[in-house]
C-alpha positions, -999 to +999 in steps of 0.1 A: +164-219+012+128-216+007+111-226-027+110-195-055+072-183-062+056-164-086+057-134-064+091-138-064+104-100-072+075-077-065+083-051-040+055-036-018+055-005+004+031-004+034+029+033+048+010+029+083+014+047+111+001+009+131+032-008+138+005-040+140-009-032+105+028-033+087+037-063+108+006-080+097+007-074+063+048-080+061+038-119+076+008-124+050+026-112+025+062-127+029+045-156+027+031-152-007+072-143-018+065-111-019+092-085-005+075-058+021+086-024+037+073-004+059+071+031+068+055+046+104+046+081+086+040+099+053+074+119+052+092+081+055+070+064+034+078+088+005+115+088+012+110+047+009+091+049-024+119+070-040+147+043-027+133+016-029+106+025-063+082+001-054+057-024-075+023-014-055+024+010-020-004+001+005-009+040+021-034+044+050-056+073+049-052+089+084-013+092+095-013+115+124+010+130+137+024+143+100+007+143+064-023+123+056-026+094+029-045+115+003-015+138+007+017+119+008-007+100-024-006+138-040+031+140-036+041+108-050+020+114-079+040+147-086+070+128-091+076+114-124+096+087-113+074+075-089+035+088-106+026+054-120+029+033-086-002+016-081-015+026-046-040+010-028-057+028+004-064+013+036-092+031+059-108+025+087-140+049+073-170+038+067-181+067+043-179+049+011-188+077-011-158+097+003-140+071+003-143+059-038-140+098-049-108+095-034-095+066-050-111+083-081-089+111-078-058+096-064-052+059-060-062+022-074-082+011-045-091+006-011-091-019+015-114-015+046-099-020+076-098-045+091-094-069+064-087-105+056-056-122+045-077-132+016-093-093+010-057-081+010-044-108-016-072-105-041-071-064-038-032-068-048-036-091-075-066-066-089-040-042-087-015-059-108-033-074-128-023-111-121-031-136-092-012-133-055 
């Protein structure tokens, strides 16, 4: 039985349409005791959110084929049960000023892909206010 941790209990939801993205960040984050789902499209990953109500959901931006991460972002927000999930976006863009309007409007931050084990853990502790 492995040791507890203090991440012991927080849920994350990773919406990517890159199997290798989830994957990744289940490993790196398992690790840390924290417990990670994934979802391969928007549709899915709001379904998830609404099972499973998640601590923090990591949402890429671009989902194709289906509804984009500034969408599915929209739609959670609408939903008073789910509206004050922390979301951080992941993006491969390189338009920053885009890029922070949207997490202006919609979201808590943004992660540059690709990003470090270390980028990733310091973004979710931001997040939540408390070290990962």
């Amino acid at each position: 039985m492995a040791a507890e941790t203090e991440n012991d209990g927080i849920r994350l939801l990773v919406i990517d349409d890159d199997p290798g993205i989830r994957g990744g960040i289940r490993i790196a984050l398992q690790q840390e005791g924290i417990e990670v789902s994934g979802a391969a499209s928007g549709e899915e990953g709001i379904e998830l959110a609404r099972s499973m109500r998640p601590d923090l959901i990591i949402l890429d931006v671009e989902m194709p084929p289906g509804i984009g991460g500034p969408e599915v972002c929209r739609r959670i927000r609408s939903e008073e049960a789910l509206e004050d999930i922390p979301i951080i976006f992941l993006t491969a863009k390189v338009d920053l000023d885009a890029m922070e309007e949207t997490v202006e409007e919609e979201a808590q931050g943004y992660l540059l892909k690709p990003f470090s084990e270390g980028d990733l853990l310091d973004k979710i502790g931001t997040v939540l206010g408390r070290e990962v």
